[in-house]
C-alpha positions, 0 to 999 in steps of 0.5 A, a space after each residue: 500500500 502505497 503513502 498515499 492510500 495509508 493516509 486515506 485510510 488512516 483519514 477514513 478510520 479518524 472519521 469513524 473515531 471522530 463520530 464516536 468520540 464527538 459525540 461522546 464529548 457532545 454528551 459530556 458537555 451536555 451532561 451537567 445541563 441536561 435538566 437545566 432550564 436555559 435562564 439556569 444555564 445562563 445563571 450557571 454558566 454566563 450568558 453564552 451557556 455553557 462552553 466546555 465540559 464540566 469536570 465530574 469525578 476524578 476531575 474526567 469529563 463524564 459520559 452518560 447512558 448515551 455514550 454507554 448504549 452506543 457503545 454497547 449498540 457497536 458491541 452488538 453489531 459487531 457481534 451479528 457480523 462477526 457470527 455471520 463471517 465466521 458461520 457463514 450466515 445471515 447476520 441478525 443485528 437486531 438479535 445481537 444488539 439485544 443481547 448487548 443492551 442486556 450487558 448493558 442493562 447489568 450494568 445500570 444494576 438490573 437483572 436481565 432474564 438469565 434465559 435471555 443471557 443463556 446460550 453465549 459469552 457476553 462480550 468485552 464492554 461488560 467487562 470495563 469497570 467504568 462502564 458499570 455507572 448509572 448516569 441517569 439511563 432512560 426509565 423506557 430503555 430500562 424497562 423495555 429491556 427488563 420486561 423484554 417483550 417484543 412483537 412479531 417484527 421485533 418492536 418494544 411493547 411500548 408507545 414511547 417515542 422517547 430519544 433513548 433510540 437515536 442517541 444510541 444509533 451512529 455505530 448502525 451507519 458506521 458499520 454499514 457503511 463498511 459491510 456495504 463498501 462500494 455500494 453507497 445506496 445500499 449501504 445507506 438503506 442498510 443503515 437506515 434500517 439497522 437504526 430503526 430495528 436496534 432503536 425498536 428493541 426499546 421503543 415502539 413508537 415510530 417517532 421512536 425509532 425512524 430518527 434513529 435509522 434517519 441518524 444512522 442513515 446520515 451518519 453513512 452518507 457522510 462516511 462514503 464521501 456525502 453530505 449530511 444533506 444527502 444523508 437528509 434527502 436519502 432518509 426522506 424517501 426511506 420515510 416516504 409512504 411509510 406509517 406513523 413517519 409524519 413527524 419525523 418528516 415534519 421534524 426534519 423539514 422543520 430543521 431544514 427551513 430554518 437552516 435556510 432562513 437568511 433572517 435567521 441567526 442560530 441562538 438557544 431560542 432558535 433551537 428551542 422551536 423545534 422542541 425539547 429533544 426530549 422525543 425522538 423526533 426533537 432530538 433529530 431536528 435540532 442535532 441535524 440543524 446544529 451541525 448544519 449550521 456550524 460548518 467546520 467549527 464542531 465546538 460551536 456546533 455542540 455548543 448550540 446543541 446543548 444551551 436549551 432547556 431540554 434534553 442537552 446530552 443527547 442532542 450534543 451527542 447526536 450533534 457530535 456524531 455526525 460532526 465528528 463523522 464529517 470533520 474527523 477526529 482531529 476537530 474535536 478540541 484536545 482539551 476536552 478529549 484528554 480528559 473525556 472518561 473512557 475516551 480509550 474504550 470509546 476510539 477502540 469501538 470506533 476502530 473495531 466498527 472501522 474493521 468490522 471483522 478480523 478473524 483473529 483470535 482476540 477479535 473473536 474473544 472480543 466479539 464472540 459470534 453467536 
């Protein structure tokens, strides 16, 4: 391999890092805010917001339930692939990711149903320590998974339409756009519908899930050369005709026009007309229109996405993983990454999806096949 292709390699695999890391860093920038009104903001922080992460325990960054579950969401889809390559099968992402969220669910201190964990290794995250740290996980993925009741095609037994699903979906598009390379549309499609079926696990509301695969769908369009708003324009005709789509499609052109409004300056009070990023719906719209709005600059671009009187860490982790997909990791600002918990554990994740398989013994270890 020639100078050249290492370094489009090594650019690719910093987009794949980049998108984890940024929107690990986007969720611990939001943390500390995340129930906060914007006038406590404002109070706490000075009249622009909040501008860097607030130190927590042992002065680190603290990542949440957002940063935990993406990274247990990659677990899971690298586990399907893994089996698939190394049984020569059909991979069952929705199946292996289900299997990982119950790691993960041990984690937060519950007890996951022993026959549902039967059958197979669990796979390496439930081994880090400092993933066992209840962050305030969503009470829907909590107990979606507790209860773990699914219909015939795999959808939570719930209406919720909570943002639990989307801010967990970026390794759906990450991973798809490796398996699929070569075949941008398709890979796109792939994406999409990963992100709707693992975010159906938990939430059965389609304003629940259909954000998630519009994440996962945009995270994959940039990460084979796109826009975001081609990643945008895919995911509409994915939505097209489909039930219960109406307010995702709405949310997104929502975020769309305000983005084109020339009269329009960015501010907290702009993000806050498309909602509180509390619903699926509302977290999509605002991630999308802050990291339009912010170009290049990915500090400016989480920053907006966190001062609002709403669910601030996920829409700066949101926010994060599609800047930090576009820009690469080098954008993210040194300050906040070395000191970013689990940043480590985070790029390894990030590195594994960029390979997607390697038939290696401690790859396997890693990702037991099921």
């Amino acid at each position: 391999m020639n100078v050249v292709a290492i370094m489009t390699v090594q650019k690719q695999r910093e987009k794949y890092t980049g998108c984890l890391l940024g929107g690990a860093v986007g969720d611990a920038l939001g943390w500390p805010v995340e129930f906060a009104r914007m006038s406590e903001i404002v109070r706490n922080y000075g009249p622009k917001g909040i501008r860097d992460p607030a130190p927590g325990a042992g002065e680190l960054f603290e990542i949440t339930d957002d940063t935990q579950m993406t990274l247990f969401t990659g677990e899971g889809l690298l586990r399907a692939w893994a089996g698939s390559r190394h049984h020569n099968n059909e991979p069952n992402f929705a199946a292996a990711t289900r299997r990982s969220y119950l790691c993960w669910l041990e984690t937060q201190g519950e007890s996951p149903s022993k026959l549902l964990l039967a059958g197979g290794a669990t796979g390496w995250l439930l081994g880090v320590e400092g993933l066992h740290r209840r962050r305030a996980p969503g009470n829907t993925c909590i107990s979606a998974l507790r209860e773990g009741v699914l219909s015939k095609e795999g959808i939570a037994d719930n209406d919720s339409k909570g943002c639990g699903g989307i801010m967990r979906a970026a390794p759906a598009g990450l991973l798809a756009a490796g398996i699929r390379s070569g075949d941008t549309p398709g890979a796109i499609r792939l994406a999409f519908e990963i992100g709707c079926a693992t975010a159906a696990l938990t939430h059965g509301h389609p304003s629940g899930y259909y954000p998630a695969g519009v994440l996962a769908a945009v995270i994959a369009t940039i990460v084979t050369g796109g826009t975001i708003t081609d990643g945008i324009d895919y995911s509409l005709g994915f939505l097209a005709d489909r039930c219960g789509s109406q307010e995702t499609t709405d949310a997104i052109r929502k975020a769309l026009d305000l983005r084109h409004d020339p009269r329009i300056t960015p501010s907290p009070e702009i993000v806050e007309t498309l909602g509180g990023g509390w619903v699926g719906e509302e977290a999509l719209a605002i991630g999308l229109y802050s990291a339009l709005v912010a170009g290049d600059d990915f500090a400016g671009g989480v920053r907006l996405a966190v001062n609002h009187s709403g669910d601030s860490d996920s829409t700066g982790s949101i926010t994060g993983n599609i800047m930090g997909a576009l820009l690469g990791e080098e954008v993210i600002p040194a300050a906040w990454l070395n000191r970013l918990e689990l940043h480590d554990i985070v790029r390894q994740v990030g590195e594994d999806l960029f390979d997607a398989f390697q038939g290696t013994a401690a790859w396997l270890k890693r990702y037991p096949p099921l």
